[in-house]
N, C-alpha and C positions, 0 to 999 in steps of 0.2 A: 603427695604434693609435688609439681613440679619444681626445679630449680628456682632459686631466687637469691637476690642479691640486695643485701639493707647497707647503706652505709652511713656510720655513727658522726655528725658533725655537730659540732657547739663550739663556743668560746672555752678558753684558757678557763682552768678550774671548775669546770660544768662539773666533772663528774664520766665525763665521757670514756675515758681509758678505765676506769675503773666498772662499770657498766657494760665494757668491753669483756672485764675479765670474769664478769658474773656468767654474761652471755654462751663465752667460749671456753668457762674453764684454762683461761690463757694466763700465764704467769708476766704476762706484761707490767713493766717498772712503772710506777706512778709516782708524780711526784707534787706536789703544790707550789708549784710554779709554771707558766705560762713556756711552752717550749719545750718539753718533755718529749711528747710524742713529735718527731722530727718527719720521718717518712709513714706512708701509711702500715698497716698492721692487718692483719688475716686472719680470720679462725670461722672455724665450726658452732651453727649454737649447741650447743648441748643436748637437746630435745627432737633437734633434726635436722640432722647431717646435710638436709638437700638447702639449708639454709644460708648463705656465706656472710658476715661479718664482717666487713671493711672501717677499721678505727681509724680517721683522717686527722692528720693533724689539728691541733687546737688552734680555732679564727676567728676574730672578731668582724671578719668581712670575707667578700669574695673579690675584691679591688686586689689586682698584682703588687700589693707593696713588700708584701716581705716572701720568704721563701715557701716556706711551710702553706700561705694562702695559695699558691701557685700549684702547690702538690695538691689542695684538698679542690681546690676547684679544674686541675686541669681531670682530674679525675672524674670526676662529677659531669660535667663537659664532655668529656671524648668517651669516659665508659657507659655512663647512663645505670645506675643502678635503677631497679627496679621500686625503690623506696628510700627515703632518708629519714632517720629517727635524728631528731633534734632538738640536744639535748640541753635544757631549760636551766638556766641557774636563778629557781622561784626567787631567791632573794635578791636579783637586779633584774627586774623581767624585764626592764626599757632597754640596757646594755645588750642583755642575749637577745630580744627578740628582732632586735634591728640588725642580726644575719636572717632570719626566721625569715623577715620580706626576702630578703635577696635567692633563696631558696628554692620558695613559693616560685617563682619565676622560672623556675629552671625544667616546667612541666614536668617534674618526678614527684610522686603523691607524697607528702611531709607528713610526719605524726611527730607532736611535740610531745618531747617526754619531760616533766616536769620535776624536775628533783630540787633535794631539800627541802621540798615541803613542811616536814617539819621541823625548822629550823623558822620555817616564816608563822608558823604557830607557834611556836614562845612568844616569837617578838611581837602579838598581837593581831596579824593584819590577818585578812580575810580575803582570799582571793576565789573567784566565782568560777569553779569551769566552767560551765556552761556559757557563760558570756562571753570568756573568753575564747572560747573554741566557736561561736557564733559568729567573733568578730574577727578572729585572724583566719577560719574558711580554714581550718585543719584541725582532726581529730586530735585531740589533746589524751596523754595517760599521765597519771600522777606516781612517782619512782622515789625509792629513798637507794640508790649506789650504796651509800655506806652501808645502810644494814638488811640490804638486797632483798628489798619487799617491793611489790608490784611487778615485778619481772614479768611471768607469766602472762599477766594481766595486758603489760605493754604489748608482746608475742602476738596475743590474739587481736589485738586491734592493728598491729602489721598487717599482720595476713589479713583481716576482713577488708583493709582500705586495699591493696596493694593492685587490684584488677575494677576497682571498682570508679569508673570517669577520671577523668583530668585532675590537675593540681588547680585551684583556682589562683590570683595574683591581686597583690594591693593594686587599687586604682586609684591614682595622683590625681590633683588639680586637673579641671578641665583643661589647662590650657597650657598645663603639661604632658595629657593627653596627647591632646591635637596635633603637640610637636611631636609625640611619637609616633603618632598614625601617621605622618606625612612621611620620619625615616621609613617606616613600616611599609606604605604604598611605593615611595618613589625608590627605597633602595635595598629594601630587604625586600625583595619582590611575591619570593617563595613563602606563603601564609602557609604551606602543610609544613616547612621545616618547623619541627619540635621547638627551636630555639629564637620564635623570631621575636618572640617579648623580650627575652635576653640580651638578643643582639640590638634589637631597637633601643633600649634603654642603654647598652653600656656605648652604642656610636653614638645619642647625647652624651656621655661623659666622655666623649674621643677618648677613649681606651683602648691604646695601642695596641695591644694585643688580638683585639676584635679586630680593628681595623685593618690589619695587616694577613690575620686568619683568612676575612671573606674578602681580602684581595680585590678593594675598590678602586672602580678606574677613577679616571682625571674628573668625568661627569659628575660618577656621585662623592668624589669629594668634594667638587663644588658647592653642590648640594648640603654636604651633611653642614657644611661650612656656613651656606646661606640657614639656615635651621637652627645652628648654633647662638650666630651671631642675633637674630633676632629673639631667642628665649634669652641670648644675655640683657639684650637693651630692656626687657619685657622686667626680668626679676634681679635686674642689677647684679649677676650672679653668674659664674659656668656652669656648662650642663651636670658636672660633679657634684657643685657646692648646691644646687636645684634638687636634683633629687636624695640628698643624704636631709636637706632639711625635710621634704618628701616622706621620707619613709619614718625620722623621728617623729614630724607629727602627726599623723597615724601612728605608730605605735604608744607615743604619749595619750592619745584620746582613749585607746586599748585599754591601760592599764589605768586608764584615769575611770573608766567603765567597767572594768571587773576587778577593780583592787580595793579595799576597807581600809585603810592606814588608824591603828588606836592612835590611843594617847599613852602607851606606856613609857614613852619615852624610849634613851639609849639601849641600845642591845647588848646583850656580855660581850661581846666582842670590841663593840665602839668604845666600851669601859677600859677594857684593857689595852686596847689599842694607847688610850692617852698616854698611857705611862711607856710604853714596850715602843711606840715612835714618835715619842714626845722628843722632840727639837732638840733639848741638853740632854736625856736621862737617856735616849737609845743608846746612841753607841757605846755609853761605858757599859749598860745593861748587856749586851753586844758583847762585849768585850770577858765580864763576868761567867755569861753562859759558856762562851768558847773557853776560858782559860780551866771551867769547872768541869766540862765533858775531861777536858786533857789532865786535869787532874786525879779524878775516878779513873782515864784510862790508863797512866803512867802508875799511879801510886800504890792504888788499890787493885788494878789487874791486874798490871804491869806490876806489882812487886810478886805477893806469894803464888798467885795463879803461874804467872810465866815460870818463875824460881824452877815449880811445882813440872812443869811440861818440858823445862829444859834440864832441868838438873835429875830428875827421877823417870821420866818418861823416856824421854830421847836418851839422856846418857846411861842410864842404868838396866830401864826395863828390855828398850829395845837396842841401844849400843853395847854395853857389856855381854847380855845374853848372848846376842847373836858373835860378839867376839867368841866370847869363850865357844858357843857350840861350834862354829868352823876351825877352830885351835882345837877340840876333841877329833875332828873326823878328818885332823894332818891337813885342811887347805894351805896353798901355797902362800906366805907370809903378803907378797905382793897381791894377791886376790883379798887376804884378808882385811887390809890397809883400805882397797877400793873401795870394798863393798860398808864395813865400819866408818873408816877417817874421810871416804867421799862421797857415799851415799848418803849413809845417815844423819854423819855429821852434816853433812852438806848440805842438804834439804831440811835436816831438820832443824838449823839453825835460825832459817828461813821461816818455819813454820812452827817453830817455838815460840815467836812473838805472834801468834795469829790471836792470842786471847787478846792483846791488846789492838790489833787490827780489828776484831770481833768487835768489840767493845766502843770504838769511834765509828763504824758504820753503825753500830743499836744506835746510840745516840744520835747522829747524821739523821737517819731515817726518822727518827720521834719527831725531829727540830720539822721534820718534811712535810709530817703527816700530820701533827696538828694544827698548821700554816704560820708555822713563825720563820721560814727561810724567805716565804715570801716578803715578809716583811723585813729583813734583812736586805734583800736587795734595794728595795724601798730605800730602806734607811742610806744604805751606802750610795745612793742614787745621787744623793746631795754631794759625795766627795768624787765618784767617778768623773760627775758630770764637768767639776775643774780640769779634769786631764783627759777631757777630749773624747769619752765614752760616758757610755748613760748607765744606770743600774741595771739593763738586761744583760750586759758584760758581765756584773755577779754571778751569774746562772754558773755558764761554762766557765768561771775562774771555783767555785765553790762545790761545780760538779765533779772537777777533778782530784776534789783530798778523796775520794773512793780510786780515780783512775785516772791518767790523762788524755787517755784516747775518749772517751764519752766526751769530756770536758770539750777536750779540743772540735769535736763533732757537732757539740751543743750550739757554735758558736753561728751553725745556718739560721736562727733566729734573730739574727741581730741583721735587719734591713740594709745599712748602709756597710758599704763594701770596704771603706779607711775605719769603721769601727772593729767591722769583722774581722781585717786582718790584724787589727792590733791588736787583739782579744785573744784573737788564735798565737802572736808572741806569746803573751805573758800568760796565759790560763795554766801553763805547767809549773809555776812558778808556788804554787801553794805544796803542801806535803802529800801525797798521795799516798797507798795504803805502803808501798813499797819504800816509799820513803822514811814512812812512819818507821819502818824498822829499821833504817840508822836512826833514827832518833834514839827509839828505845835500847839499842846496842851501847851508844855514846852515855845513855842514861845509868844504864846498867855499871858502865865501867869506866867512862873516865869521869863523871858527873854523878856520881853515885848517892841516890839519898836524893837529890837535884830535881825533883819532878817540874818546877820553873821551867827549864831547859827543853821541855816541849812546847808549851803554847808559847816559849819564845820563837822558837821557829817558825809556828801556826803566824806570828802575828808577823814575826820578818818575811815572810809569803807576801803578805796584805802591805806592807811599803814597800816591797820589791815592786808588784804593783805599780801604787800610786808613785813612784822614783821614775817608773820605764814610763810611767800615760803623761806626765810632767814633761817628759824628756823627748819623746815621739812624738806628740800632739804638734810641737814645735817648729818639726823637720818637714822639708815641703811634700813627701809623700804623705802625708796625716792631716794637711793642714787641713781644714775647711768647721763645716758647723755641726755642730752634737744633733745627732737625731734622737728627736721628746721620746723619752718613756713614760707608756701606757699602759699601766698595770692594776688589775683587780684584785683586790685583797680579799683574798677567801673568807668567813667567818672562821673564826676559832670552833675547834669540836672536840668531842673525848678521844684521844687517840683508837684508832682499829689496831689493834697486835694482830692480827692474823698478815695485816697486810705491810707491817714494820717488818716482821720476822720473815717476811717474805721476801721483802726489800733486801733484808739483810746478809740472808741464807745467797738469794742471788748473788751478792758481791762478794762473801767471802768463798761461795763456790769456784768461781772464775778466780780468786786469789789464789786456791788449792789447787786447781790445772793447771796454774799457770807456773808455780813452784814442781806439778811432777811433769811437766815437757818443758819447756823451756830450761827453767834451772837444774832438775833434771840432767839434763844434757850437758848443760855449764860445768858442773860442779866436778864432771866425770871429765872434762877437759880440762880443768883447773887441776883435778888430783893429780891428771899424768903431769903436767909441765911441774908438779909441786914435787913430787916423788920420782921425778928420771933428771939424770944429771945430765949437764951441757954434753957429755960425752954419750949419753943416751946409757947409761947404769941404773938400774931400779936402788934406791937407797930410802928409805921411810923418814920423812923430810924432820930434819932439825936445824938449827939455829948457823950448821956447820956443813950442811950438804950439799949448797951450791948448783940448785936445781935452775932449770929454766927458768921457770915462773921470777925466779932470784935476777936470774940474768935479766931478762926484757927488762923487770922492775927496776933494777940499776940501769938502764940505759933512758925510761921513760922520767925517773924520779926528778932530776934538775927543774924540767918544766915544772914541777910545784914544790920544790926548795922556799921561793920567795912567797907562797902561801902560807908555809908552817908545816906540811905534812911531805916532805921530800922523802921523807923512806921509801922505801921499796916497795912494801907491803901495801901504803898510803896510796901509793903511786898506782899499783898494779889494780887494786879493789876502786878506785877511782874510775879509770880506761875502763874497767870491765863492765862496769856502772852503767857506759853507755848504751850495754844493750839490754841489761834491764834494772833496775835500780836494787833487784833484791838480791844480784851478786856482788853487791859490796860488803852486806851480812855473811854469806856462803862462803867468799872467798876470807872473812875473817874468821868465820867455824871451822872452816879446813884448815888453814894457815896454824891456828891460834889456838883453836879448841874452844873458841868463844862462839857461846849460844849452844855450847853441848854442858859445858857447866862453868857458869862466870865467875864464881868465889872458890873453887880450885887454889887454894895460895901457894901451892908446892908448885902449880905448870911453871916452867921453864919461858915457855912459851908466850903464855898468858900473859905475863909477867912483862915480856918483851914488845908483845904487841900494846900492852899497856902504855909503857913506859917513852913508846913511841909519838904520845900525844901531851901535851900540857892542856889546861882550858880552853888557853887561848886558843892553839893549833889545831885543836878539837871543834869548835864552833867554827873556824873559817870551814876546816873540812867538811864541818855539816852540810853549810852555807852554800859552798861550793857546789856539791851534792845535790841542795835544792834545788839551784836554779840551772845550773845547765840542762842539755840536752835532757828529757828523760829519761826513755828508753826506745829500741827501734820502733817499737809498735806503736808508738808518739809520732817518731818522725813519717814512719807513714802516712798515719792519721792529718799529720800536717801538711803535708806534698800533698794530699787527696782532696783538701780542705783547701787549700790556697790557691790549688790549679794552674800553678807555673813557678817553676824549675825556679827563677832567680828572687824569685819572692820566699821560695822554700829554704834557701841558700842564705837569704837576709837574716829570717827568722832562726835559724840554725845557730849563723855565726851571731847575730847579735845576742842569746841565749847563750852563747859560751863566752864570749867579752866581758857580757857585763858580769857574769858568775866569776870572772877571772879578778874582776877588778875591785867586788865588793869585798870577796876574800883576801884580797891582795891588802886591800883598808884594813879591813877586821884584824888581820895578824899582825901587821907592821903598827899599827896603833898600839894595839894590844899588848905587843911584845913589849913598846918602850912603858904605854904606860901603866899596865898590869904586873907584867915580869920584870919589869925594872931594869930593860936590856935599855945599851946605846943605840945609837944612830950607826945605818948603812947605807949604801948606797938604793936599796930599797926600800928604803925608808921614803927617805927623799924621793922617789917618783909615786910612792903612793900618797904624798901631797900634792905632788901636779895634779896626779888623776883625781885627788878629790878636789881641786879647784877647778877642773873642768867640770866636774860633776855638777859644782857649784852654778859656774857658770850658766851650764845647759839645765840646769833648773830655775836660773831667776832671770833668765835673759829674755825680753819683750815676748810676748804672745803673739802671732802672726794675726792667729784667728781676732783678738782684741782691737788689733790696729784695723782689719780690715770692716771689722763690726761701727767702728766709727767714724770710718769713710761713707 
């Protein structure tokens, strides 16, 4: 078979990325939510090789409004695949098939592939193919993605359509015809270009992008203008709002002609919907789920699993062994200190806590894959949309407790460009897996027994949040109006483990590289400054050795004195933080001995770095932690994402303000009314700041005043 080129297009939750991965053996992430797939995707089919595969972002149109429709249609457009399978979600055939017209249009022969099928035989209904494939003029295959039957099937009806005539196209009201055969004649002149139904129908929707593509002179804009104006006067309507009603009714008479609808009534899905985004019962339900994942993860992972990997694996099997065998074969005391107190230690303090990192991506992915995240956004839709973002904002704030770069990434889904950049602030603000292990670190030892003290933090993420969209929405770079979200709610289904564990394996792989390079590397810079003294003397660091690491620490520590955690130690695992959030763990296994074994009561050490935190001073430290910068490979993602230098520089330092300021609250409150201290002079300005706080929370709505003008 010669070369050929299919490319996968449907709406958000079709099934498409997953159908991808059946196709190409491709380990591509999927998720159930709308946004997932961002740029397009490549592979091989499995059966033959001369095949290519192009997974396009998920769209519910070919209209330029958001970024992802832009990718899948300039695509489509300028490369011309040789076929597009288009992928069906049978249970809202009206929703998916109204890209289906737009397609059709695009002369590339369509084969609709129909999935969830049966999902629409529980629910009763009876859908004809035959009729349907009569009336929408393209070969139809029926697919189940989930438990990857009809594959094959689909394959073969590629190949037989792929050479065989033209794509046919819906034909509109005569007399929206006629307005297109007049662009068609007088200004799309060339009837052999491939695209001239395309271009005729989107210069009625004056669609800038066409227009400015075929570079129309002064005449035929006149023209498209004279054309315009009279199908407005004709159907009270633009050439946009003309044919989107166009294309729904034809697709409504479609399915109103091959569909059966029983009378079984609600579907398991629309059952449990009631209760899971029920108006009062979601968010505490919401709330329930999250505090229970972080309970199994902290209590029951997080105690005897971790114990088990930190205290027996890392400190005994593979830290003492390896001591003792390089103490038999004479290595030099200073080799031995590297390779044991900052390799091992170092990395594996790090990577002691992966059971519990493990353990919040399994559940992450469960929540993804049986489409309750999607409903989460949903839910939370209702609160974002106060502070000036809509519920697609959840996506990339929820996508980042696995990472903050995806997260931050995620956020080219969201249309408007004062949503996008506000999203892009705060989406590192929840606990990421990196994060997760101070938590677990702080859990382990100064909160011990504490398991609370994680999805506190999960849920201080979610009002750091709604504090900054309260507080931004206000300021005149944010101001203006929420763009509607538009979202399909999947059916509920039995989860697929092959493709959880997949999900999962994914993120804590990239967890695992990213502690042996990056930290790695850290840990072995941390050891020397910890182990050579100002004078540059090798001494195996104690409480009395007056290493570097000691020096910088006492020079950086003042700057967070008025947090709570001014030590040294606090100081130095903080600053280091900035490049990536899992050497604030490392640099306390090195330092400390903590994460090689936490209940050691004899460390010296231990004991010190302990003794260094109260509750209070503990939680701002967390606090702090969370919300600033998160690590470089963030700040990248953010400068790449924002696409200008002083927008990058806002987002930075307003990320480090506010992290300064919440913690600055948390400990000076804390202090007097927890610890029972007086009043300071820090005291007293973390009043001020929290009366501005005040302030710029309940101070007029710009957007409000200008909505009732």
């Amino acid at each position: 078979m010669s070369k050929m080129t299919i490319a996968l297009a449907g709406n958000p939750n079709s099934g498409k990325t997953t159908l991808f991965n059946l196709l190409t053996g491709s380990n591509q992430y999927v998720g159930n939510w709308p946004g997932v797939t961002i740029e397009r995707k490549e592979g091989y089919y499995l059966k033959d090789k001369e095949i290519k595969i192009v997974d396009l972002p998920g769209i519910y149109s070919l209209s330029p409004y958001s970024p992802e429709e832009v990718v899948s249609r300039d695509f489509l457009i300028d490369e011309k695949p040789d076929l597009i399978i288009n992928i069906v979600d049978a249970t809202n055939l009206e929703r998916n098939l109204y890209l289906t017209t737009q397609l059709m249009e695009l002369n590339i022969p369509v084969v609709i592939a129909l999935n969830m099928m049966d999902i629409v035989e529980k629910t009763g209904l009876k859908l004809d193919i035959k009729s349907l494939k009569k009336y929408m003029k393209c070969e139809v295959a029926t697919v189940s993605a989930l438990k990857g039957t009809g594959i094959d099937e689909l394959m073969q009806i590629c190949i037989d359509r792929v050479n065989r005539g033209k794509q046919e196209y819906v034909i509109f009201d005569e007399n929206v015809e006629s307005k297109l055969n007049e662009i068609r004649d007088k200004i799309v002149i060339e009837e052999t270009d491939n695209d001239y139904r395309w271009n005729s129908i989107k210069l009625l929707e004056n669609d800038k992008k066409i227009i400015e593509k075929l570079g129309l002179n002064e005449k035929d804009r006149v023209e498209l203008e004279r054309v315009q104006k009279e199908l407005f006067e004709e159907f009270e309507d633009d050439g946009e709002g003309v044919i989107t009603n166009e294309r729904y009714n034809f697709v409504s008479s479609v399915v109103e002609k091959s569909l059966t609808k029983s009378n079984k009534g609600e579907s398991a899905s629309d059952k449990i919907d009631k209760i899971l985004t029920n108006r009062i019962l979601a968010f505490p339900i919401f709330i329930l789920i999250m505090t229970g994942i972080y309970y199994v993860a902290m209590k029951i992972v997080g105690g005897p699993v971790t114990d088990w990997v930190n205290e027996v694996f890392f400190a005994e099997i593979i830290g003492e062994n390896t001591r003792n065998f390089l103490m038999s074969v004479d290595t030099a005391p200073w080799l031995v200190s590297l390779i044991v107190d900052g390799i091992i230690n170092g990395v594996g303090s790090v990577l002691g806590f992966l059971p519990v990192i493990a353990a919040l991506y399994l559940f992450i992915a469960l929540l993804e894959d049986i489409g309750y995240m999607s409903r989460i956004a949903f839910i939370l839709d209702r609160i974002f949309r106060r502070l000036g973002l809509s519920g697609k904002s959840f996506i990339p704030i929820i996508m980042g407790m696995g990472c903050s770069v995806p997260g931050i990434m995620a956020t080219r889904t969201i249309e408007s460009e004062k949503d996008r950049r506000m999203t892009i602030i705060v989406a590192s603000f929840m606990p990421c897996g990196a994060k997760t292990e101070i938590i677990a670190l702080l859990t382990a030892s100064v909160f011990a027994g504490k398991w609370w003290f994680a999805p506190l933090c999960y849920f201080a993420g979610i009002l750091a949040v709604i504090i900054s969209g309260l507080i931004l929405k206000k300021t005149s770079m944010f101001v203006g109006d929420t763009t509607p979200f538009v979202m399909e709610l999947p059916s509920y289904h039995a989860p697929k483990f092959s493709n959880i564990f997949k999900v999962t394996w994914t993120r804590i792989k990239s967890f695992i590289i990213k502690a042996g390079t990056i930290i790695l590397v850290a840990t072995v810079v941390l050891w020397f400054l910890m182990n050579f003294s100002l004078t540059g003397e090798f001494h195996e660091f104690s409480g009395s050795s007056h290493s570097i690491l000691e020096g910088i620490g006492k020079v950086i520590s003042p700057i967070f004195t008025p947090l709570g955690f001014g030590n040294w130690l606090a100081a130095v695992s903080t600053v280091v933080g900035l490049v990536a959030k899992e050497l604030v763990v490392s640099t306390y296994g090195l330092v400390a001995g903590i994460g090689a074994d936490l209940t050691a009561e004899s460390a010296d050490m231990i004991n010190y770095a302990n003794l260094a935190f109260t509750s209070v001073s503990a939680l701002s430290f967390m606090i702090f932690n969370q919300l600033s910068i998160p690590c470089f490979a963030a700040i990248g993602a953010i400068k790449n994402e924002m696409k200008d230098t002083k927008w990058t520089l806002f987002a930075l330092g307003y990320q480090i303000v506010f992290a300064y300021c919440i913690s600055l609250m948390i400990y000076q409150f804390g202090r007097v009314i927890v610890l029972g201290d007086g009043f300071n002079i820090w005291t007293y300005i973390s009043i001020g700041v929290a009366l501005i706080f005040i302030y710029l929370l309940f101070k007029p709505d710009p957007n409000k005043s200008k909505s009732k003008e």
